[in-house]
C-alpha positions as a LaTeX table, in Angstrom:
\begin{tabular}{lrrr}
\hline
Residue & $x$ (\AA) & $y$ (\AA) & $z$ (\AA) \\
\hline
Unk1 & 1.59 & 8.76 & $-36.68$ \\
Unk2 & 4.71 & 9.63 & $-34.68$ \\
Unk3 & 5.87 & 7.88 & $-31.69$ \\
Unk4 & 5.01 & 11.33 & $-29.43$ \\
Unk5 & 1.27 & 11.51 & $-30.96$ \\
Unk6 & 0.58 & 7.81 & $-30.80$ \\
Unk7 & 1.67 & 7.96 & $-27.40$ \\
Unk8 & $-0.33$ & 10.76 & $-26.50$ \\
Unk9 & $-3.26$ & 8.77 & $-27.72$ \\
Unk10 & $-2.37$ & 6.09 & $-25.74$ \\
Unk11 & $-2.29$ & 8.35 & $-22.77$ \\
Unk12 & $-5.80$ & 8.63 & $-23.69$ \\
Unk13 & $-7.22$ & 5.49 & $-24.16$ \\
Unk14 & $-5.53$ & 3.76 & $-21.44$ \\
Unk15 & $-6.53$ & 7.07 & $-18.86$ \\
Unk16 & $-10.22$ & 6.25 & $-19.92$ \\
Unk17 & $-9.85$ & 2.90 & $-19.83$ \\
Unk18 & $-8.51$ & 2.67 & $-16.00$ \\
Unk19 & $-10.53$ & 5.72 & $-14.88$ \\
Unk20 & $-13.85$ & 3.83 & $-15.66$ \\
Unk21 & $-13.29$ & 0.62 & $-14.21$ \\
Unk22 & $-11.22$ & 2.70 & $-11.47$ \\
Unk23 & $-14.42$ & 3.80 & $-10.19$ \\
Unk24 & $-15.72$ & 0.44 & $-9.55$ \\
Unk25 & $-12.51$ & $-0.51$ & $-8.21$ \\
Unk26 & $-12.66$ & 2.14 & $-5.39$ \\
Unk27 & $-16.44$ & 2.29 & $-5.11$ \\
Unk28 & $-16.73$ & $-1.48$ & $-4.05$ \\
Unk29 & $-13.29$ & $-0.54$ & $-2.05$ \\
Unk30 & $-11.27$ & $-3.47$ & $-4.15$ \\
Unk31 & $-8.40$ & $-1.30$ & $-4.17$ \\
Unk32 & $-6.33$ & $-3.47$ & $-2.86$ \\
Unk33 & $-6.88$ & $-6.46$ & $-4.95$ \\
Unk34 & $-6.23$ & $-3.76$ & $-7.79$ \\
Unk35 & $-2.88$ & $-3.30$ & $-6.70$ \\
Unk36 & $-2.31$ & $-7.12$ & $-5.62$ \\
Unk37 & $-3.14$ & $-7.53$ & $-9.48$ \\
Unk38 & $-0.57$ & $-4.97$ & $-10.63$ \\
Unk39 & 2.24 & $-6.76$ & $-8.57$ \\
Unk40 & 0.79 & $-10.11$ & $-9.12$ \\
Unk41 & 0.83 & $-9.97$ & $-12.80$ \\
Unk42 & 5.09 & $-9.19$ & $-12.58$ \\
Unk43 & 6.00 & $-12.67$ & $-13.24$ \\
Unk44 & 3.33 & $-13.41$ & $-16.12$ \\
Unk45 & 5.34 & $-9.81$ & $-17.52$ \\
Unk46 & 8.84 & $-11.47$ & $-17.49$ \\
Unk47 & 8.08 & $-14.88$ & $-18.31$ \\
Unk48 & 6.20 & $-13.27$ & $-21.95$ \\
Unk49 & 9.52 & $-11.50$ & $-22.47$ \\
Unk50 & 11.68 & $-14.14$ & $-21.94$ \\
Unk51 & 9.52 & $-16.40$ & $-24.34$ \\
Unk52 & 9.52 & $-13.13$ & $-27.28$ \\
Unk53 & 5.57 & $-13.08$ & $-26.79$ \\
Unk54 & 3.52 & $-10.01$ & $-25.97$ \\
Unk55 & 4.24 & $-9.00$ & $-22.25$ \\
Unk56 & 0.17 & $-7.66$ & $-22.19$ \\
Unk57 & $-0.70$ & $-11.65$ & $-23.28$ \\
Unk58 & 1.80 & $-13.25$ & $-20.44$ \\
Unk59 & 0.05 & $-10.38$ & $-17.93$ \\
Unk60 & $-3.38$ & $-11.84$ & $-19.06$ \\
Unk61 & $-2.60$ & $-14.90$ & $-18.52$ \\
Unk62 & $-1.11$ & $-14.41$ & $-15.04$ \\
Unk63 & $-3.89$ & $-12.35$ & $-13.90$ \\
Unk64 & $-6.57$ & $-15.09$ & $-14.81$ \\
Unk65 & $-4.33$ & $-17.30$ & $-12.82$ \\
Unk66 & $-4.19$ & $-14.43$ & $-10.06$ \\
Unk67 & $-8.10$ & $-14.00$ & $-9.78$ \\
Unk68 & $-8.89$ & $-17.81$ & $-9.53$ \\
Unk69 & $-6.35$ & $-18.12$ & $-6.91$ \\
Unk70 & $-7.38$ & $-14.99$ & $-4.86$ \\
Unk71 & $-11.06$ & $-16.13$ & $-5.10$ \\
Unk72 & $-10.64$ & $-18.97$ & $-3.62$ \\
Unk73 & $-8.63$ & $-18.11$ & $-1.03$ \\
Unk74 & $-11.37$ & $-15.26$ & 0.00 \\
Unk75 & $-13.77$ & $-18.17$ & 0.24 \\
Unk76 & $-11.86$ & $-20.11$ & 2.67 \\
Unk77 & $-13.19$ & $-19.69$ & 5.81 \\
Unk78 & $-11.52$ & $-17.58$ & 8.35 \\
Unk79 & $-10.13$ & $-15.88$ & 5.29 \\
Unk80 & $-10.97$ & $-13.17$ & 3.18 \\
Unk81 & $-10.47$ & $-10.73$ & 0.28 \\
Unk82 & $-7.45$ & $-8.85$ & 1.95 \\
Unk83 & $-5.57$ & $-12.11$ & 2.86 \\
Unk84 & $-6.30$ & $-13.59$ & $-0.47$ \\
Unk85 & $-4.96$ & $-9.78$ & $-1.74$ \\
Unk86 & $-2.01$ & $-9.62$ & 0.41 \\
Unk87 & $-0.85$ & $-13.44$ & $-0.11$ \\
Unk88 & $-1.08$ & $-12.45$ & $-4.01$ \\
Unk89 & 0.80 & $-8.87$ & $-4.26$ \\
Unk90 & 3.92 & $-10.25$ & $-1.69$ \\
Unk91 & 3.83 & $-13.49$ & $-3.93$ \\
Unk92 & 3.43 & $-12.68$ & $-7.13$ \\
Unk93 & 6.04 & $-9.55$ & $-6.94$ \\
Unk94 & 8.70 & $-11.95$ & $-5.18$ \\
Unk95 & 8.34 & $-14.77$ & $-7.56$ \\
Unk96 & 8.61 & $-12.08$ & $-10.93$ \\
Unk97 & 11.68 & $-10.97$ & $-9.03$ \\
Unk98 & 13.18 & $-13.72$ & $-8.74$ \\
Unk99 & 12.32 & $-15.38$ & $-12.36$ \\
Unk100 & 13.95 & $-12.11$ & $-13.70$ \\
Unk101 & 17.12 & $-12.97$ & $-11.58$ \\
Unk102 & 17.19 & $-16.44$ & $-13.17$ \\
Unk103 & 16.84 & $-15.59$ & $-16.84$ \\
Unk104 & 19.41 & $-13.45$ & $-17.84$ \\
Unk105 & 19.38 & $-11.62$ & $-20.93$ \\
Unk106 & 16.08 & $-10.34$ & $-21.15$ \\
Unk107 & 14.90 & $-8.64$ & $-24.66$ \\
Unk108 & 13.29 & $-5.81$ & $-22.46$ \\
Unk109 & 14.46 & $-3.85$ & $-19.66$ \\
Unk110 & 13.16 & $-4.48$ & $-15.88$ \\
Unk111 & 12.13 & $-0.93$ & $-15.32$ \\
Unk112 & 10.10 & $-0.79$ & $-18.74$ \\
Unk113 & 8.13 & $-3.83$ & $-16.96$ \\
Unk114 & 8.14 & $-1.86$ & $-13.87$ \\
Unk115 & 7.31 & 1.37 & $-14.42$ \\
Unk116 & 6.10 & 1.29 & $-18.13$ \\
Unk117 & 7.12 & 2.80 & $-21.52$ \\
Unk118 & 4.40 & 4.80 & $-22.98$ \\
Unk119 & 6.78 & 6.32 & $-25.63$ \\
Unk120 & 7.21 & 2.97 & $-27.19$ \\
Unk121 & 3.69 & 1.41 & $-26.89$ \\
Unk122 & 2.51 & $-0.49$ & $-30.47$ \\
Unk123 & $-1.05$ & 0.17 & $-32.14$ \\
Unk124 & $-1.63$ & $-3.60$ & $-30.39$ \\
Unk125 & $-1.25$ & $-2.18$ & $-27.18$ \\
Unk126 & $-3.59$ & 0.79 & $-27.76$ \\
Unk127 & $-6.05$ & $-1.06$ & $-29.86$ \\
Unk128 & $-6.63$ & $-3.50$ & $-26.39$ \\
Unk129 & $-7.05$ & $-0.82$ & $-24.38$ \\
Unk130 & $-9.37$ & 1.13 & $-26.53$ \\
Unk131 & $-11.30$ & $-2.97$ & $-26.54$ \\
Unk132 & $-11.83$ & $-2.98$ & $-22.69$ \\
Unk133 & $-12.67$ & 0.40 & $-22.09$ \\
Unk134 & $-15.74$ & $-0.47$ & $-24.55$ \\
Unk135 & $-16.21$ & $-3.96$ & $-22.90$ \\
Unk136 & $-16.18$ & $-2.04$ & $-19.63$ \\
Unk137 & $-19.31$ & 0.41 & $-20.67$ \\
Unk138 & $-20.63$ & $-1.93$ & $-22.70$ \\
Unk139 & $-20.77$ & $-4.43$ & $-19.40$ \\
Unk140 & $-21.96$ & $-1.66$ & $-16.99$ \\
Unk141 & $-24.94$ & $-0.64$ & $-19.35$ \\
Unk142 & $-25.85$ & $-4.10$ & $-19.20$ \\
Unk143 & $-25.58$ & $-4.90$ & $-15.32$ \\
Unk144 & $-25.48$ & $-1.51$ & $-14.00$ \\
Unk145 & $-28.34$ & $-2.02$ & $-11.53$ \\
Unk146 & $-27.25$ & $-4.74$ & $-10.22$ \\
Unk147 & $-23.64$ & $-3.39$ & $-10.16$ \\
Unk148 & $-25.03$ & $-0.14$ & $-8.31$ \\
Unk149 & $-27.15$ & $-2.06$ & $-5.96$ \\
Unk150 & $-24.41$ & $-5.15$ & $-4.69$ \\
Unk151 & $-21.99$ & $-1.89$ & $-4.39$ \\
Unk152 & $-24.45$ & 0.45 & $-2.28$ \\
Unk153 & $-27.24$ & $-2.10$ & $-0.32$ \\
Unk154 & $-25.69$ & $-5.50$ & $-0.28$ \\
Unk155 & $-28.17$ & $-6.91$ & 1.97 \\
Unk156 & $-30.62$ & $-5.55$ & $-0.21$ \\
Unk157 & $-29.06$ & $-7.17$ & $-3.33$ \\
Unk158 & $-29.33$ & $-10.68$ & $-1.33$ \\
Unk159 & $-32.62$ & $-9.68$ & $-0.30$ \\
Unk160 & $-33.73$ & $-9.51$ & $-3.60$ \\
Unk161 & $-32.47$ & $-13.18$ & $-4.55$ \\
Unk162 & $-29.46$ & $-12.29$ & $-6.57$ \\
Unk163 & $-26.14$ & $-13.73$ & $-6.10$ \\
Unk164 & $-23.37$ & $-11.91$ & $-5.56$ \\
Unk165 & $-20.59$ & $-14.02$ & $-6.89$ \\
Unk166 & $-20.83$ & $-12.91$ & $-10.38$ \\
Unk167 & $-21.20$ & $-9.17$ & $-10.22$ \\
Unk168 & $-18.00$ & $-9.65$ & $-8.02$ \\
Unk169 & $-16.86$ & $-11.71$ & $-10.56$ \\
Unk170 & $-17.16$ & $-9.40$ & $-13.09$ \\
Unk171 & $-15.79$ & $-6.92$ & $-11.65$ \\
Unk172 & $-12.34$ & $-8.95$ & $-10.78$ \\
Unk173 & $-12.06$ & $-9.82$ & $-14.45$ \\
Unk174 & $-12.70$ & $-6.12$ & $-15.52$ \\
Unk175 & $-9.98$ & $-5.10$ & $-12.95$ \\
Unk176 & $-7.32$ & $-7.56$ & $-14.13$ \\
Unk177 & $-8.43$ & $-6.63$ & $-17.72$ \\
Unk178 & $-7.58$ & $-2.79$ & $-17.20$ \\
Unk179 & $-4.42$ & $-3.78$ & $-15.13$ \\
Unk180 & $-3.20$ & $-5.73$ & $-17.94$ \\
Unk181 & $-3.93$ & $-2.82$ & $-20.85$ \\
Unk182 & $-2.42$ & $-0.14$ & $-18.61$ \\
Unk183 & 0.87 & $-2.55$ & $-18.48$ \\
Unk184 & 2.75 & $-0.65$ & $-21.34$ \\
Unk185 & 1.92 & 2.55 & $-20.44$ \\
Unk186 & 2.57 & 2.42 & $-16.52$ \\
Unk187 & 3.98 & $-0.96$ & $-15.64$ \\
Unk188 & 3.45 & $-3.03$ & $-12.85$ \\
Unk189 & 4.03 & $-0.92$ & $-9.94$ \\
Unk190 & 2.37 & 2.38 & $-11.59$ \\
Unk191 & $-0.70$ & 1.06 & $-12.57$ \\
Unk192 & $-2.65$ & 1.21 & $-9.43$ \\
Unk193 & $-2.30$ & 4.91 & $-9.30$ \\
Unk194 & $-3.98$ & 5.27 & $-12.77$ \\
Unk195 & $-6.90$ & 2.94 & $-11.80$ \\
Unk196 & $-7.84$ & 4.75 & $-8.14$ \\
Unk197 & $-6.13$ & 8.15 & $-8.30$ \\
Unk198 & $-8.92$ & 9.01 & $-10.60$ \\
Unk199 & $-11.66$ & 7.52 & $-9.39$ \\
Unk200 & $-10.55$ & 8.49 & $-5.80$ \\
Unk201 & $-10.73$ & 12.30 & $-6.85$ \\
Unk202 & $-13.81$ & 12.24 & $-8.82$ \\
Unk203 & $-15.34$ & 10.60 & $-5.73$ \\
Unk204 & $-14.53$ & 13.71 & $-3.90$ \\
Unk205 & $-16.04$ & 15.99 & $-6.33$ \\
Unk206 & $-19.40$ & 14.28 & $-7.54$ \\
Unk207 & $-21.97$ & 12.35 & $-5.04$ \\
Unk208 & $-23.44$ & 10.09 & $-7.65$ \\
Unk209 & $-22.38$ & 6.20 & $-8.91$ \\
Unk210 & $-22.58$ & 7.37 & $-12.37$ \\
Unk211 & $-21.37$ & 11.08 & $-11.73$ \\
Unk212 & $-18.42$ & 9.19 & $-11.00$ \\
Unk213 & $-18.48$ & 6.84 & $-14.00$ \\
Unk214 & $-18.25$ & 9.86 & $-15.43$ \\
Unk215 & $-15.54$ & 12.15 & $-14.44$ \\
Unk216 & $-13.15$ & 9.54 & $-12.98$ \\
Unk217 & $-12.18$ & 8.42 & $-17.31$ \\
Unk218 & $-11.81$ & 11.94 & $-17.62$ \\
Unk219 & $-9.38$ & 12.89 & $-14.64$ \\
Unk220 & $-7.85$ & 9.64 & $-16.14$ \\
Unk221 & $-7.33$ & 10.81 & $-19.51$ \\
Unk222 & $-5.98$ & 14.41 & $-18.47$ \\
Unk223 & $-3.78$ & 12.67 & $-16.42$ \\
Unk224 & $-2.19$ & 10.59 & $-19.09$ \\
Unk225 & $-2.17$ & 13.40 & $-21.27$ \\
Unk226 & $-0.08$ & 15.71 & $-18.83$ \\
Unk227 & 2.06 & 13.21 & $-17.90$ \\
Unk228 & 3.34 & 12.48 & $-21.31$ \\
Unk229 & 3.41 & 16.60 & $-21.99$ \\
Unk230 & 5.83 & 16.66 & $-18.59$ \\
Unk231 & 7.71 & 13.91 & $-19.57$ \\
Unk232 & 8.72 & 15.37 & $-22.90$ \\
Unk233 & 8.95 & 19.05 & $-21.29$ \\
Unk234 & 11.26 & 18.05 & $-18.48$ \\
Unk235 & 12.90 & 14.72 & $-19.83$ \\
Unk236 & 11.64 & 12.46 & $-17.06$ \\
Unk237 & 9.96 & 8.73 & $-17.53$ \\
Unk238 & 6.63 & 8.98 & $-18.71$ \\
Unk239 & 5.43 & 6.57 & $-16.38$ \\
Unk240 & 5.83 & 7.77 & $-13.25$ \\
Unk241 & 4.96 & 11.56 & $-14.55$ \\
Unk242 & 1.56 & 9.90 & $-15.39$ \\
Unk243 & 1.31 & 8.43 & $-11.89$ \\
Unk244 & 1.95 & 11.65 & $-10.13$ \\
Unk245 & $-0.51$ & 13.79 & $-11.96$ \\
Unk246 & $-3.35$ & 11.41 & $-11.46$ \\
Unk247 & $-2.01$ & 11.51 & $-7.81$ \\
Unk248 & $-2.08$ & 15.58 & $-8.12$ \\
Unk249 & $-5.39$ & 15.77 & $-9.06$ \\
Unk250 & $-6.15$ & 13.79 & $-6.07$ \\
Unk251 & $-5.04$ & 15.99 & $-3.97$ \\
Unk252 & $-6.72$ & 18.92 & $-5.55$ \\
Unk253 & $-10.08$ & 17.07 & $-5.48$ \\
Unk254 & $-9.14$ & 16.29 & $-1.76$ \\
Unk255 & $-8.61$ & 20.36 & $-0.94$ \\
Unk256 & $-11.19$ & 21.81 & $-3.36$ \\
Unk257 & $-13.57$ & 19.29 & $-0.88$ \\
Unk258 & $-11.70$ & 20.25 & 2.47 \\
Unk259 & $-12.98$ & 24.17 & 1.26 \\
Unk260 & $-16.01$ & 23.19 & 0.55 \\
Unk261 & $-16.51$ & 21.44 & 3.78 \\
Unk262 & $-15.31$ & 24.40 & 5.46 \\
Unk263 & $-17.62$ & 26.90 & 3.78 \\
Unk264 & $-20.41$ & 24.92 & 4.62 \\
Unk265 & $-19.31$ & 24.65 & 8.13 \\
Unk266 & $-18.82$ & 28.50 & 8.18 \\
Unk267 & $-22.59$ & 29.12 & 6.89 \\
Unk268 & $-24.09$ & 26.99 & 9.53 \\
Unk269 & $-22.14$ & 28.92 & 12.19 \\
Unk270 & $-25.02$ & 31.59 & 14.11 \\
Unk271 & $-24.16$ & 35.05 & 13.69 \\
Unk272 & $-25.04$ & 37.95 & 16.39 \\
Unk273 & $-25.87$ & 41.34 & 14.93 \\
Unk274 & $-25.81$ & 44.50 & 16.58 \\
Unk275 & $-29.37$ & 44.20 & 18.32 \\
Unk276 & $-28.28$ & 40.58 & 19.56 \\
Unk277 & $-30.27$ & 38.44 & 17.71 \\
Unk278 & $-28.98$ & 35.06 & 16.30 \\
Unk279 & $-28.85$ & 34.53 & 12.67 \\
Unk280 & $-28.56$ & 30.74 & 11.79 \\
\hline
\end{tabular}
């Protein structure tokens, strides 16, 4: 397999991959933490290059560190899950900034840690992301429900007697788990647009939790896949090209619904015919 096809398939993979646990990223609005992960993962990134280890196994590691620390701090009182996100992505960002300034000579550039080298992912870095995309289905066929429920009546879920700690937990370690596989494709700053662009847009186009489960991989996928086509068509970083057609289909979902809301606006208006009656 050449470098262009393998990294077309990686395009793949890793789009699926992000786009599925995307959705429960954006529908339990953890956004944030997703991209607090992406930046907070930066020094686990530089200090596996710096040692010769895999930079996805250095991210891991990191982001395990990352979701302890930002779970605790949300249960602090008077704190929460955006201080705990906000101490983590300003944090983790400054200190892989500055371990990069104090170990010279790295065996990989900064802006392949940054922004990602798709065209030079191994079959190590596809084969993980092909493993949690299955661990991610695999995990929301088993706790679905529950997922669905804590997500959409979390009163309800309390209600019922069910804690909510480790549906929340699960879905942390999911979203660290996708941050980390879509590392060599998009990099640390990139990455967040791969896990919510998608599942932003398919938001806007289906109503249902697993509608979205759904269509949000595949938005994911097609934008991997153009985003490596553009990048070899126009000579740009692949990278970035991936991140701004995930964002483009964003914004298409985001006017195809603006129309939509405006045609059903336009039917509910009352129409007068000729004799004066009104026509709702």
């Amino acid at each position: 397999m050449g470098y262009f096809e393998r990294a077309l398939l990686a395009a793949i993979v890793i789009g699926v991959g992000a786009g599925f646990v995307g959705a429960l990223v954006v529908l339990r609005k953890r956004t944030f933490f997703a991209q607090a992960l992406t930046h907070g993962t930066y020094p686990g990134a530089v200090a596996a290059a710096a040692l010769g280890v895999s930079v996805p196994a250095g991210a891991a590691a990191a982001s395990v560190v990352l979701v302890v620390i930002m779970w605790g701090i949300a249960r602090v009182r008077r704190q929460g899950a955006q201080v705990a996100a906000g101490i983590v992505l300003t944090g983790g960002f400054a200190a892989g900034a500055l371990l990069q300034a104090l170990i010279p000579g790295l065996p990989v550039r900064a802006e392949s840690l940054l922004v990602g080298s798709i065209l030079t992912v191994s079959d190590g870095d596809i084969l993980l992301a092909a493993c949690v995309a299955l661990l991610a289905v695999a995990l929301v066929a088993l706790f679905g429900k529950e997922i669905a429920l804590s997500t959409f009546d979390p009163a309800g879920f309390r209600a019922m007697g069910y804690r909510e700690w480790p549906i929340e937990l699960l879905v942390l370690g999911l979203t660290a788990a996708s941050v980390v596989s879509s590392l060599p494709a998009v990099g640390a700053i990139l990455a967040i647009a791969l896990i919510a662009a998608p599942a932003a847009a398919a938001r806007l186009v289906v109503g249902s939790f697993r509608g979205v489960l759904v269509v949000a991989p595949l938005i994911g996928a097609a934008s991997g896949v153009l985003g490596v086509l553009a990048s070899r068509a126009f000579a740009i970083a692949a990278g970035p090209s991936i991140a701004l057609a995930a964002t483009a289909f964003f914004l298409l979902a985001l006017g195809l619904s603006k129309l939509r809301g405006l045609a059903w606006r336009r039917t509910d208006i009352p129409v007068e015919t000729a004799e004066g009656a009104r026509i709702a």
